[in-house]
Biopython code that builds the backbone (N, CA, C, O; Angstrom):
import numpy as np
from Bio.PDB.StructureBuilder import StructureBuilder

atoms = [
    (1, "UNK", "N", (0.851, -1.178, 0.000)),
    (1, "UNK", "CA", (0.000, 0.000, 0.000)),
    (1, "UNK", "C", (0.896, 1.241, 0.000)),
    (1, "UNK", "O", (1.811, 1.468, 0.791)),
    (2, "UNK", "N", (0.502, 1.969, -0.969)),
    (2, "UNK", "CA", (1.081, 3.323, -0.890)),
    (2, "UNK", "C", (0.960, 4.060, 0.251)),
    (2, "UNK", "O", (-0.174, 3.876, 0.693)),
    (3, "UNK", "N", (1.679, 4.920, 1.045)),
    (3, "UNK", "CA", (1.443, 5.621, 2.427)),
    (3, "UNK", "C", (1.339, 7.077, 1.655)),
    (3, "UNK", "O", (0.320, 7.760, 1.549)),
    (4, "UNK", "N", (2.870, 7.426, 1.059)),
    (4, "UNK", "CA", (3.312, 9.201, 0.720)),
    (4, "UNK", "C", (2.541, 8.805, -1.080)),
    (4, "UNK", "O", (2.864, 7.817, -1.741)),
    (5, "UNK", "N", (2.064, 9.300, -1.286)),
    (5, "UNK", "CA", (1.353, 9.685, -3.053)),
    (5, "UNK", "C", (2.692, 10.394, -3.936)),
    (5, "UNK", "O", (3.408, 10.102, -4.893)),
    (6, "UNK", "N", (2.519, 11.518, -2.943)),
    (6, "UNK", "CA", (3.723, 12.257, -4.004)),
    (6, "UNK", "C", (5.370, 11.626, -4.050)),
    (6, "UNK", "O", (6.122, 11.902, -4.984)),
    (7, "UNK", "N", (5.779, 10.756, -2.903)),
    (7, "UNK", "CA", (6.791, 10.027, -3.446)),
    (7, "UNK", "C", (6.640, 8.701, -3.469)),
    (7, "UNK", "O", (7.736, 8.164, -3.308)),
    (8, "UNK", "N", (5.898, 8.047, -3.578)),
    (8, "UNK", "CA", (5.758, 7.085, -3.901)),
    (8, "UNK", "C", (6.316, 6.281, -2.973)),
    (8, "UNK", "O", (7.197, 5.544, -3.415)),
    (9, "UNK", "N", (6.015, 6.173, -1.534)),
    (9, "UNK", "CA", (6.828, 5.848, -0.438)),
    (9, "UNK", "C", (5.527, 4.732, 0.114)),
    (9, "UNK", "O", (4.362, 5.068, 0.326)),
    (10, "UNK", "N", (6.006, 3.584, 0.241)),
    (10, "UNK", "CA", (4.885, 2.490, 0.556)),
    (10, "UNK", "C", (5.102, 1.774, 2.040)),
    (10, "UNK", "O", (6.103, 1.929, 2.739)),
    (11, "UNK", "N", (4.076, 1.046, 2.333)),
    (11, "UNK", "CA", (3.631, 0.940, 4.410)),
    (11, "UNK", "C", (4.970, 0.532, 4.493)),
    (11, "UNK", "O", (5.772, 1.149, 5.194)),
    (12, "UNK", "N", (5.399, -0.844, 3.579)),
    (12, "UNK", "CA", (6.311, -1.571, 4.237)),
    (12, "UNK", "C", (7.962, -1.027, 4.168)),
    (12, "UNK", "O", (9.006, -1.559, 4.545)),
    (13, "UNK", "N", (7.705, 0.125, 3.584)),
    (13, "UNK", "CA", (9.311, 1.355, 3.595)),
    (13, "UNK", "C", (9.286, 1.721, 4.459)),
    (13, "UNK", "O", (10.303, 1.659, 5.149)),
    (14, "UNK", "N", (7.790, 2.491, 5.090)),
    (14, "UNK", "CA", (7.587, 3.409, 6.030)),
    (14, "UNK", "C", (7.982, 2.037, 7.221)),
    (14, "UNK", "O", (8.711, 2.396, 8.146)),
    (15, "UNK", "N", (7.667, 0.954, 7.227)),
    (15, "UNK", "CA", (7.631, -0.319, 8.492)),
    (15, "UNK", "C", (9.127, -0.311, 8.595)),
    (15, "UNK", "O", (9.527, 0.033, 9.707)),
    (16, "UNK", "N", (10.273, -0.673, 7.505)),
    (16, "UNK", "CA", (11.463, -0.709, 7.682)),
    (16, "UNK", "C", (12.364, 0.050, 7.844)),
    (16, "UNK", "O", (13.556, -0.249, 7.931)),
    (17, "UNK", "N", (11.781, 1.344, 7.914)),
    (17, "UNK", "CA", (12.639, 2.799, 8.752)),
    (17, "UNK", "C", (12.336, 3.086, 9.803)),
    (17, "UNK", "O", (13.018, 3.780, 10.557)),
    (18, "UNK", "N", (10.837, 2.422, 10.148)),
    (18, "UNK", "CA", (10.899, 2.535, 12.299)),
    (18, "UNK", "C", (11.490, 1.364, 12.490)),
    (18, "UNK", "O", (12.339, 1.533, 13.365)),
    (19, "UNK", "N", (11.483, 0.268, 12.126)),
    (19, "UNK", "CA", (12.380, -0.740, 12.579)),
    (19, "UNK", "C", (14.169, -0.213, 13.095)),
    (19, "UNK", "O", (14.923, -0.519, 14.018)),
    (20, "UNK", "N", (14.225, 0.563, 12.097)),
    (20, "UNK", "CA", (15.994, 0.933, 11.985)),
    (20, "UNK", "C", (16.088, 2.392, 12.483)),
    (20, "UNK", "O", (16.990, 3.214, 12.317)),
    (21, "UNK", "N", (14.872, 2.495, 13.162)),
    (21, "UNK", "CA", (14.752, 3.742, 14.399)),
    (21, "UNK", "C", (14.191, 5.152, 14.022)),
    (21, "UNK", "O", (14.168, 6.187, 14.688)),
    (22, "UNK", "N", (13.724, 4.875, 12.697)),
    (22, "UNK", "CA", (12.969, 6.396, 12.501)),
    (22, "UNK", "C", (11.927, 6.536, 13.686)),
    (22, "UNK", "O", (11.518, 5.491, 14.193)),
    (23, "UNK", "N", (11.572, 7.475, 14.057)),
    (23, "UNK", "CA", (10.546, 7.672, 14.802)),
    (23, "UNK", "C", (9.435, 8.779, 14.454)),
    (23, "UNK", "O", (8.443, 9.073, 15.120)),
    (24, "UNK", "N", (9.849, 9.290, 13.284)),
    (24, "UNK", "CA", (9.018, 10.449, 12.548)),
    (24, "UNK", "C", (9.013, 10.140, 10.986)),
    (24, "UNK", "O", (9.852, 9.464, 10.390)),
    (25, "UNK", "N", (7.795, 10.831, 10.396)),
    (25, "UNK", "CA", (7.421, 10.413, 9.076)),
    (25, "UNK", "C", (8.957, 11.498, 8.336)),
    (25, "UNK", "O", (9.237, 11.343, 7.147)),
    (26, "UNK", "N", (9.454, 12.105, 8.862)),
    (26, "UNK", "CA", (10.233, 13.089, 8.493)),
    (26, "UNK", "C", (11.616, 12.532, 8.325)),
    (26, "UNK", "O", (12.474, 12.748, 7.469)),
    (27, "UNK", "N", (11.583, 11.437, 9.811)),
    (27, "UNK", "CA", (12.768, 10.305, 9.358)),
    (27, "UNK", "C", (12.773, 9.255, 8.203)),
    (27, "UNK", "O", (13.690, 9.024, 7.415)),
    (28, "UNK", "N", (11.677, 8.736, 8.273)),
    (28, "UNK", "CA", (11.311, 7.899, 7.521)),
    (28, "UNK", "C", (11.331, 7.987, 6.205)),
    (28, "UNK", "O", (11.461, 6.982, 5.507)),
    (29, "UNK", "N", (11.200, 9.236, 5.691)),
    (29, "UNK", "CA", (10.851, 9.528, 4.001)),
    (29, "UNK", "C", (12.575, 10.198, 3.812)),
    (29, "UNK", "O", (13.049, 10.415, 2.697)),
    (30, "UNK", "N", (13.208, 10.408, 4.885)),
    (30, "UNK", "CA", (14.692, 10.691, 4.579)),
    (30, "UNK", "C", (15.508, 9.347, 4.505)),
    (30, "UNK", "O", (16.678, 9.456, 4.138)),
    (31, "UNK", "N", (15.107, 8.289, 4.761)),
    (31, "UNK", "CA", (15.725, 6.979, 4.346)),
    (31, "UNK", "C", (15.364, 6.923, 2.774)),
    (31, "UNK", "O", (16.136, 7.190, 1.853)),
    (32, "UNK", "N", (14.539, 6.673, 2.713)),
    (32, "UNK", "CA", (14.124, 6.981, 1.307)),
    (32, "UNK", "C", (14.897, 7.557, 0.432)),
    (32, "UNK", "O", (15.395, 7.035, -0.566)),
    (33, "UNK", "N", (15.031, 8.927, 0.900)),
    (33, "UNK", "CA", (15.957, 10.074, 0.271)),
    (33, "UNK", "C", (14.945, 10.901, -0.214)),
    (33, "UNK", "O", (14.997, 11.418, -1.330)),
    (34, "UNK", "N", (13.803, 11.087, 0.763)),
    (34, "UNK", "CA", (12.901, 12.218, -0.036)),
    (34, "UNK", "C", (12.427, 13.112, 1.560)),
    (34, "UNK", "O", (12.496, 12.763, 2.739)),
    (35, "UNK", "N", (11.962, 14.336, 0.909)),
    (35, "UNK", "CA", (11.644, 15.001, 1.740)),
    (35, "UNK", "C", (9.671, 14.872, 1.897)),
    (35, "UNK", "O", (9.064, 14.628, 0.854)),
    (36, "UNK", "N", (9.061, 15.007, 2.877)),
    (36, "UNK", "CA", (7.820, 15.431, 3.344)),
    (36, "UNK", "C", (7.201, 16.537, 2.155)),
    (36, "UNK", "O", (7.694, 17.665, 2.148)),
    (37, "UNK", "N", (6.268, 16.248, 1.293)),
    (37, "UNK", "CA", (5.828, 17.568, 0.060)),
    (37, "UNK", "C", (4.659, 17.792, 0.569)),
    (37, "UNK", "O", (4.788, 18.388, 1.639)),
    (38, "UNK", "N", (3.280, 17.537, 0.226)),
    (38, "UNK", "CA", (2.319, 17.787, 0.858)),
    (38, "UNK", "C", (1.465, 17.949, 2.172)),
    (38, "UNK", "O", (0.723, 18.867, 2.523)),
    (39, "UNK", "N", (1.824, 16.701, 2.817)),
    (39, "UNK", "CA", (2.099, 16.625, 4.363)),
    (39, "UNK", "C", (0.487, 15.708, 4.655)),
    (39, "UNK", "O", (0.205, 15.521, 5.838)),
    (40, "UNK", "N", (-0.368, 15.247, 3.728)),
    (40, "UNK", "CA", (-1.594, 14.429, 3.394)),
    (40, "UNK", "C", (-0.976, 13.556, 4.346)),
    (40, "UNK", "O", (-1.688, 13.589, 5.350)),
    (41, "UNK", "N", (-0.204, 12.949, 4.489)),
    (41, "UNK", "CA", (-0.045, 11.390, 4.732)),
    (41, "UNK", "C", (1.010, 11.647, 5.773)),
    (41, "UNK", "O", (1.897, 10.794, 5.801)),
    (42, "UNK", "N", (1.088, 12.414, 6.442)),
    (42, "UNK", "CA", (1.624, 12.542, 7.957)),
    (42, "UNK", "C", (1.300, 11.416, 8.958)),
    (42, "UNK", "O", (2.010, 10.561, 9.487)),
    (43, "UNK", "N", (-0.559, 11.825, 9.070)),
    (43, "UNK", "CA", (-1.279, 11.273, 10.197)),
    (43, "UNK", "C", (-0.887, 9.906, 10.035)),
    (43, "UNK", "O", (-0.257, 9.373, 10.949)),
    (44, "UNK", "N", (-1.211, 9.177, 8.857)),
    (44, "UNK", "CA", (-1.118, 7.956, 8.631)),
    (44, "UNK", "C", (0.361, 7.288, 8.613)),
    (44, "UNK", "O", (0.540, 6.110, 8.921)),
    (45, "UNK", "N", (1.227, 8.020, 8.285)),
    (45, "UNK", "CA", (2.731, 7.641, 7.997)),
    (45, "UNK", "C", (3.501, 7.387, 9.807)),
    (45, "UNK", "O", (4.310, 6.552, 10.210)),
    (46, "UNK", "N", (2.760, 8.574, 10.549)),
    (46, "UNK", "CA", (3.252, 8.659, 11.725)),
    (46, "UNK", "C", (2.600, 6.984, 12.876)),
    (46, "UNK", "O", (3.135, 6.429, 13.836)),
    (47, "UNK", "N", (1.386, 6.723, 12.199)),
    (47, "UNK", "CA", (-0.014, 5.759, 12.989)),
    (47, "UNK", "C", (1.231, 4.354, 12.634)),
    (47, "UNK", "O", (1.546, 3.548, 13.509)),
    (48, "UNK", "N", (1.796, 4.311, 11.190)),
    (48, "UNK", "CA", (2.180, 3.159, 10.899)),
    (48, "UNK", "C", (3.672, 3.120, 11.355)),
    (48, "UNK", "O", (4.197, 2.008, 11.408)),
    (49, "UNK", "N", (4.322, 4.086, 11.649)),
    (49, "UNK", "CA", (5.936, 3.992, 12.896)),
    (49, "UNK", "C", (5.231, 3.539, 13.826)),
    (49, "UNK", "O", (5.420, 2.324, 13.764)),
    (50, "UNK", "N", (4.373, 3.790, 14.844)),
    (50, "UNK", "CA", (3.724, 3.809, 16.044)),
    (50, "UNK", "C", (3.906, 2.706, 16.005)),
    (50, "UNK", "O", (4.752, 2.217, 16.755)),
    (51, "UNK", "N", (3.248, 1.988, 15.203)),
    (51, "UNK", "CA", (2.144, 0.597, 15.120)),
    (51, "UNK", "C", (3.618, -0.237, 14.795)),
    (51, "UNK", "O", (3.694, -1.286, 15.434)),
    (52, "UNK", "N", (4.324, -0.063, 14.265)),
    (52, "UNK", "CA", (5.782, -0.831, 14.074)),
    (52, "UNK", "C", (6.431, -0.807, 15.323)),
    (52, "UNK", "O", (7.099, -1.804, 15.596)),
    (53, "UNK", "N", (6.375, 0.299, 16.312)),
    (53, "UNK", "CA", (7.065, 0.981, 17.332)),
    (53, "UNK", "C", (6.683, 0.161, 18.562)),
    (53, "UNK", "O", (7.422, -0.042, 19.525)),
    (54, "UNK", "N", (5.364, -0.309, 18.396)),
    (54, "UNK", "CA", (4.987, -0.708, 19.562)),
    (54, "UNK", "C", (3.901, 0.186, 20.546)),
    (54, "UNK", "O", (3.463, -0.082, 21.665)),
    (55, "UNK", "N", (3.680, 1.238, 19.746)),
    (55, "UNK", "CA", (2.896, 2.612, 20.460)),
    (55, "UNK", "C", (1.671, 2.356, 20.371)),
    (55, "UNK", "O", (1.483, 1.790, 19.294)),
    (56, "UNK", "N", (0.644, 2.489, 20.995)),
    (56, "UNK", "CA", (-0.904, 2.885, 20.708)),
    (56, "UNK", "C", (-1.122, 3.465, 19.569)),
    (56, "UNK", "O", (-0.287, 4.250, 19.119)),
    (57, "UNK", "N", (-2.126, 3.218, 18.990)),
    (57, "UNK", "CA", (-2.718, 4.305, 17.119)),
    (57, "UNK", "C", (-3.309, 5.391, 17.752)),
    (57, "UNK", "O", (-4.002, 5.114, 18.732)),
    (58, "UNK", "N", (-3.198, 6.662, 17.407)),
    (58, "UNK", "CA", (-3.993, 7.766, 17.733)),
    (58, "UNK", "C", (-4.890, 7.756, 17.079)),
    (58, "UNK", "O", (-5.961, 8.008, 17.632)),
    (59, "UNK", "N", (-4.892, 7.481, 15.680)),
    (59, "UNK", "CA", (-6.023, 7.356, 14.879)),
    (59, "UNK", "C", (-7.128, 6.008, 15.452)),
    (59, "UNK", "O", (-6.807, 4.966, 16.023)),
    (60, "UNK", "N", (-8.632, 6.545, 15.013)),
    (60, "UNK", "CA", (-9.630, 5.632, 15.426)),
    (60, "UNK", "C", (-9.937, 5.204, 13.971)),
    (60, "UNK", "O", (-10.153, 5.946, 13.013)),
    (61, "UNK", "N", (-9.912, 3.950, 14.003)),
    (61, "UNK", "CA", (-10.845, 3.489, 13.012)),
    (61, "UNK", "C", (-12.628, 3.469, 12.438)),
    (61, "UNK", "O", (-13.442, 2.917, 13.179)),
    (62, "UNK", "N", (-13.088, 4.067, 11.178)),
    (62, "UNK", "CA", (-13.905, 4.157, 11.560)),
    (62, "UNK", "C", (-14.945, 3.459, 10.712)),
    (62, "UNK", "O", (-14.743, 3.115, 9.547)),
    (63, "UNK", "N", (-15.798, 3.321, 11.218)),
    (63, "UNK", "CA", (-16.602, 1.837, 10.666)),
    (63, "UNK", "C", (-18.410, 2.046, 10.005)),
    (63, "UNK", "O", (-19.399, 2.019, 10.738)),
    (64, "UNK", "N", (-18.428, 2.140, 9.274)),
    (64, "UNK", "CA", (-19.971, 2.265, 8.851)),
    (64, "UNK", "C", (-20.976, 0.695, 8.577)),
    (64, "UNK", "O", (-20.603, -0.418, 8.206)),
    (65, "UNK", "N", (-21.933, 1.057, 8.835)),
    (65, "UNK", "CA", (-22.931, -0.624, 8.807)),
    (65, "UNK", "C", (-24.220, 0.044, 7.775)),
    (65, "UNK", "O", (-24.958, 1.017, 7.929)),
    (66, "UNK", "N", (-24.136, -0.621, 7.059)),
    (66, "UNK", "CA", (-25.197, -0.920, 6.446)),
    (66, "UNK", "C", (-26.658, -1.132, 6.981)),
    (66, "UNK", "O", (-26.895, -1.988, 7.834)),
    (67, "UNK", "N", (-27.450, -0.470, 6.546)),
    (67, "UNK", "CA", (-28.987, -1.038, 7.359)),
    (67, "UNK", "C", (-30.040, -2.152, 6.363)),
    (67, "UNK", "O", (-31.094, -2.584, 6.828)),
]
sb = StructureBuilder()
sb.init_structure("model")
sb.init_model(0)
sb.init_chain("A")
sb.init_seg("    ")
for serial, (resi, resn, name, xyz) in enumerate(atoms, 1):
    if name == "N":
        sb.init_residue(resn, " ", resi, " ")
    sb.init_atom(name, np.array(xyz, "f"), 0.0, 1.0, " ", f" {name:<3s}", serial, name[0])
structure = sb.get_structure()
């Protein structure tokens, strides 16, 4: 899954730069070798270090039902 759009930066890049200690989407897209452009995919880039990290998700999932 794509995480960053504008660089083309995907979950499991973003998974193998908190592994090797990024702790910010800012670290993470500098393994890469790219910088942060739009900043869309912060929330989510930051939820998926967490979630690699061992941290709680700040983000809630959210769920719709059909009637």
């Amino acid at each position: 899954m794509i995480v960053c759009i504008c660089n083309r930066i995907t979950e499991s890049e973003v998974r193998k730069a908190a592994r090797c200690g990024a702790k910010t989407p800012e670290e993470a897209y500098a393994c890469q070798g790219c910088e942060i452009q739009c900043g869309c995919c912060l929330d989510y880039a930051q939820d998926v270090i967490d979630e690699e990290r061992g941290k709680p998700s700040h983000l809630s999932l959210v769920t719709s039902r059909a009637a």
